[in-house]
N, C-alpha and C positions, 0 to 999 in steps of 0.2 A: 471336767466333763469331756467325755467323746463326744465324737459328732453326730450317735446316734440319742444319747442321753440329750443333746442339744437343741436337736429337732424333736426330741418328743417337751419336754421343757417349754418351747414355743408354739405347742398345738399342732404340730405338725405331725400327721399318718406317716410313717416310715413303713410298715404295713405294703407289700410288693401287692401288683395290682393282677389281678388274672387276667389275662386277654381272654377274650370272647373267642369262641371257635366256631365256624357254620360249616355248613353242608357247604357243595360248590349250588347247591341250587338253591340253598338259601342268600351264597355270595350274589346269586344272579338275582335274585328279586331285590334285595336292599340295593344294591349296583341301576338296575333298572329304576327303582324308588328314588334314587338320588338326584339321575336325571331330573326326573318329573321334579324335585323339590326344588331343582335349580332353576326352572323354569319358572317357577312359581313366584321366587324370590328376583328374578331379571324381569318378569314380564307381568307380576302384579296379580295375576290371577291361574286358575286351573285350567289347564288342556284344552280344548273343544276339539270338538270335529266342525267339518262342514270346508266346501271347496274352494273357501277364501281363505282358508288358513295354510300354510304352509305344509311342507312335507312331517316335519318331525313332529311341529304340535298336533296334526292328526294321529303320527303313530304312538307320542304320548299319551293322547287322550285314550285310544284303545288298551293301549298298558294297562294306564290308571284304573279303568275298568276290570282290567282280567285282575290286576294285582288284589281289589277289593273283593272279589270273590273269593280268593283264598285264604282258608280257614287260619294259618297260622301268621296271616298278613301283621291281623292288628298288635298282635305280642309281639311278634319279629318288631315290626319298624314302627313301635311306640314311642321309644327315644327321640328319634327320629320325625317324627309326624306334630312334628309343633302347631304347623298351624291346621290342622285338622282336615288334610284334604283325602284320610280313609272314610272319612264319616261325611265328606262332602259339607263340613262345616267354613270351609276356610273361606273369609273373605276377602273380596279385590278390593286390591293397595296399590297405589301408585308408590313405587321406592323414591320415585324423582322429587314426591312433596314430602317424603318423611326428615323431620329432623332427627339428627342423630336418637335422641334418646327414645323416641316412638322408633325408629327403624329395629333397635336393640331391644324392644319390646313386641313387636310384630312377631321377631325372631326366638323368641320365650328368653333373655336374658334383662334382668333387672340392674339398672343403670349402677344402682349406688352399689349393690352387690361386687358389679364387674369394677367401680373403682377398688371398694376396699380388696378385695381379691387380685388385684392384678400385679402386688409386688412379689406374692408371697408365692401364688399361680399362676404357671405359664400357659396360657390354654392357647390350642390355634396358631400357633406361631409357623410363622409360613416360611418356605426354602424362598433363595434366591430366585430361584427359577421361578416359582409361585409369584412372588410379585413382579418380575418382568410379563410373566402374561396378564398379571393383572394391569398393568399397565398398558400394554396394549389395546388390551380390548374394552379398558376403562374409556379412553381416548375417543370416545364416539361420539358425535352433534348432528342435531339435526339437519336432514340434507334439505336445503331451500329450494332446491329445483327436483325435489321426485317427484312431480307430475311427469318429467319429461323423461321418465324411468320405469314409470308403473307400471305403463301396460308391456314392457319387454318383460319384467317380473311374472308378470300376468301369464305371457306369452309363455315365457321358460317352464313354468309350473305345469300348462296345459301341455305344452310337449312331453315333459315327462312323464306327464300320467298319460298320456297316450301312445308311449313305445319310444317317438321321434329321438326325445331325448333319453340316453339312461344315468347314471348315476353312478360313476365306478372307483372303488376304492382310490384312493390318493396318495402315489407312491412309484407306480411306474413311470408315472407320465408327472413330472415337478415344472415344468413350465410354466411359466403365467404370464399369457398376454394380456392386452386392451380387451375387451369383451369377451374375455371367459366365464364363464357360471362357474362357483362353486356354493359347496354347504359348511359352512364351520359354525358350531355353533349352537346347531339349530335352525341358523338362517340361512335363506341364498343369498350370495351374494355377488356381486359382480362388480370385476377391476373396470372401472369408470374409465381411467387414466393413468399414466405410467409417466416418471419423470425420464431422464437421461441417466443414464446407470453411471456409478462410481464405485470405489474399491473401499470397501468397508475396514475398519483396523485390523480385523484376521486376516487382510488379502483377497477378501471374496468376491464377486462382485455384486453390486443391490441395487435398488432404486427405489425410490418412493413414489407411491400410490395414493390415488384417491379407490377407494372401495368401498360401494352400495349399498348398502341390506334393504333386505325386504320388507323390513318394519318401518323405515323412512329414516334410516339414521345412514352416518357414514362417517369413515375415519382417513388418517393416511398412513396406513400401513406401509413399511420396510417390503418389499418381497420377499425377503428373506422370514418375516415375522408371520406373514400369513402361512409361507411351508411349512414353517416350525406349527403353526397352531393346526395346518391340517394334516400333520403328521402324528403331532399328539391325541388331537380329538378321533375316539373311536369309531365317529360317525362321520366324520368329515371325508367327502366325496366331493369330486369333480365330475360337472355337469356336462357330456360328450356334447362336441360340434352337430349341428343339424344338416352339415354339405354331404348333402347329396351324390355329388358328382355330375356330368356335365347330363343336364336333360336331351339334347339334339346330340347326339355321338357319330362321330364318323364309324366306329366298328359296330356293329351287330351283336346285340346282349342279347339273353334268353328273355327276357320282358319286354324287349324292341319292338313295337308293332309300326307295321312299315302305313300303315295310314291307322286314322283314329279319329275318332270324335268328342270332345270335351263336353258334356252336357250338364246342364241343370232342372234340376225337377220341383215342382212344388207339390206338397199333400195335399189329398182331399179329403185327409183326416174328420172327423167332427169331434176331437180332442177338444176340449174348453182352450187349454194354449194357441194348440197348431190353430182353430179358427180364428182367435183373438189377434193373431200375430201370423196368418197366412202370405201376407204379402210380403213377408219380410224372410222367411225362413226355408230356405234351399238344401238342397243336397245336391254336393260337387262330385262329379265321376266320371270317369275315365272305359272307352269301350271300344275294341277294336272290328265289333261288329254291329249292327241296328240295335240304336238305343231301345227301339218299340219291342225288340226282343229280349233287350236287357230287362226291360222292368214288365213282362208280363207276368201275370200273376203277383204283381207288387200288393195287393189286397190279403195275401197271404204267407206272407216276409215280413219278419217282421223289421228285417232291413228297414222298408221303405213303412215303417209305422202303421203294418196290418190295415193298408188302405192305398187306393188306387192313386195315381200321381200324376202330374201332366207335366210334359215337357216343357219349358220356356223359355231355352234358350240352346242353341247348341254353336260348334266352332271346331272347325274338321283342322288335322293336323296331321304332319307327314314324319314319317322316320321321329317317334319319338318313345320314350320310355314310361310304360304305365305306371310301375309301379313308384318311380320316381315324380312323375309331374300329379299323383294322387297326395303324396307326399307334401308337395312344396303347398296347394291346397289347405292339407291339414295346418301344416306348421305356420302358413300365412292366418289363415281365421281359428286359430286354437281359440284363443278367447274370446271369441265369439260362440264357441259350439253349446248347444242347448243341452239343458239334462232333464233330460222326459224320461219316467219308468210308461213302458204298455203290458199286456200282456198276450202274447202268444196264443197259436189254439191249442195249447196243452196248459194253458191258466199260469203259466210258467213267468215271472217277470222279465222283462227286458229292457236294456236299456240301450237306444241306440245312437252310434257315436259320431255319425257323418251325415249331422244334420246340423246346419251352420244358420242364426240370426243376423244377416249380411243383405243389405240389398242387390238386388242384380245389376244395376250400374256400377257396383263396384268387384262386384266377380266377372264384370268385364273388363272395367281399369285391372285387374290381375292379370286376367290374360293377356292384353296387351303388354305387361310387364315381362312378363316371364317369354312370350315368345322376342319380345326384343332386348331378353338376358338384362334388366335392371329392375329384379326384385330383389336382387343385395341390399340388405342394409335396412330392410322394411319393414313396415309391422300393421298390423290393423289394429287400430285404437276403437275397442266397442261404444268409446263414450261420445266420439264424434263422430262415428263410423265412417271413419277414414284409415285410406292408406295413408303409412307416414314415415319419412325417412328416420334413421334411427344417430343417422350424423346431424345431428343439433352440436 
């Protein structure tokens, strides 16, 4: 016999397989899909939204959405859509408690099937490469001490979504210090700690890390193993520094106001919130001229929440930079900032962004901070509503 009479003799298709061909905007939906599936299968359940969720499970969860809309979703990614999350059928799994053969059946592959098949079929067989990153990023345990973590997570996330921070591809800038944000993954994460570098067997040089994620787990990544994963992963960004630069300057910027007043204002909203929680909820701001000029007509702003506001605090300051020390403000109580929809007199929704759940003995402890330069290193923890050093 030949070797094709041989293989057919043993049951075996000799039969050449047709590759599949798509559109590139069909490449782009399965591509997008795949994501979302990975997700599914790392973190047990589908998508959400809502502002305790991280940056990418929100942009997944809206994918998910648009991709179910589309007419030729369910036939494209049928193959694909094992556990049902076009149809919103799919249920949460924890991977951590499946044994093997529930995990291979979560996954639509039948146990005894995948033994007798697996001398005869190669399926899945992974590149070298393929299992070094699985190895790395298998390597994750739970971090014992993320309390003492969360709210800088917290912190990171508000800043991003509010400008302070941005997100930029990963590739110009390959550095990695002690407390950099980045994203790989899906998650943020952030280099905890850094060993003493030494010269890896190519020559290079490395070090070993402790690195965070946002979901409470953490590993000790190579540096060298994280560039590799943020250079591979399509999403993977590095989270920009929040320095400012020097708030008191000796030269003269175009936002320099040569005196100034630091004020706080409370609502006199009848909001069901703003009344429930009036004494607790301010708005920080910066004005280089009469705050009682700043906020007239605050009843009609919807800045100051389409209602009139009273002053309650103020703190005059010399030679300093507004749009800088409005800044360190934001970035100091990001997680703190409230999220109230109003609406305007055009019926129009609003949502406004600098209005902070902070009591004012503590937006006083800041200012004393920051005018004697040792808000480095800081953070406001919403859960004790405290300022709190970030060197633990």
């Amino acid at each position: 016999m030949d070797d094709d009479e041989l293989l057919e003799a043993l049951g075996i298709d000799i039969t050449p397989v047709k590759s599949a061909t798509h559109t590139p905007r069909e490449e782009r939906i399965i591509a997008g899909f795949e994501d979302i599936l990975r997700f599914w299968q790392t973190q047990g359940r589908i998508p959400q939204h809502g502002n305790d969720k991280d940056i990418f499970e929100r942009m997944y969860a809206v994918r998910l959405e648009q991709i179910r809309k589309l007419p030729e979703a369910a036939t494209l990614l049928a193959e694909l859509d094992t556990p049902g999350l076009l149809a919103g059928t799919a249920q949460t799994i924890n991977p951590a408690e499946l044994d093997e053969d529930s995990l291979l059946a979560e996954l639509g592959v039948d146990a005894k099937d995948s033994e007798e098949n697996s001398i005869t079929v190669l399926k899945y067989v992974r590149s070298v490469a393929e299992k070094r990153a699985a190895e790395e990023i298998a390597d994750r345990n739970p971090c014992k001490d993320f309390e003492q973590y969360k709210a800088r997570f917290q912190q990171a996330e508000q800043e991003l979504h509010s400008g302070i921070r941005k997100a930029v591809r990963f590739g110009k800038d390959t550095s990695i210090q002690v407390g950099n944000f980045f994203i790989v993954g899906g998650q943020i994460a952030l280099v905890a700690e850094m060993g003493e570098d030494f010269t890896a067997p190519n020559g290079e040089s490395d070090a070993r890390m402790r690195v965070i994620y946002a979901n409470g787990t953490e590993s000790n990544l190579l540096r060298r193993s994280l560039q590799r994963a943020l250079y591979k992963d399509e999403n993977g960004r590095r989270l920009t520094d929040t320095d400012l630069g020097p708030l008191f300057a000796s030269e003269v910027e175009p936002e320099d106001i040569e005196s100034g007043t630091i004020y706080v204002l409370r609502s006199l909203s009848t909001h069901p919130f703003i009344t429930e929680h009036r004494e607790l909820i301010h708005k920080i701001g910066v004005t280089g001229g009469k705050v009682e000029t700043r906020i007239s007509g605050a009843e009609h702003d919807p800045t100051y929440l389409m209602a009139g506001v009273e002053i309650v605090a103020t703190w005059k300051l010399h030679n300093i930079n507004r749009t800088k020390l409005e800044h360190l403000f934001h970035r100091l109580f990001a997680a703190a900032q409230i999220d109230i929809s109003i609406e305007d007199r055009f019926g129009q929704e609003v949502k406004p962004r600098e209005w902070f759940l902070v009591p004012l003995q503590v937006i006083d402890e800041a200012v004393n901070l920051i005018t004697n330069n040792e808000l480095e290193n800081t953070v406001f923890n919403p859960e004790t509503a405290r300022i709190e050093s970030t060197n633990k």
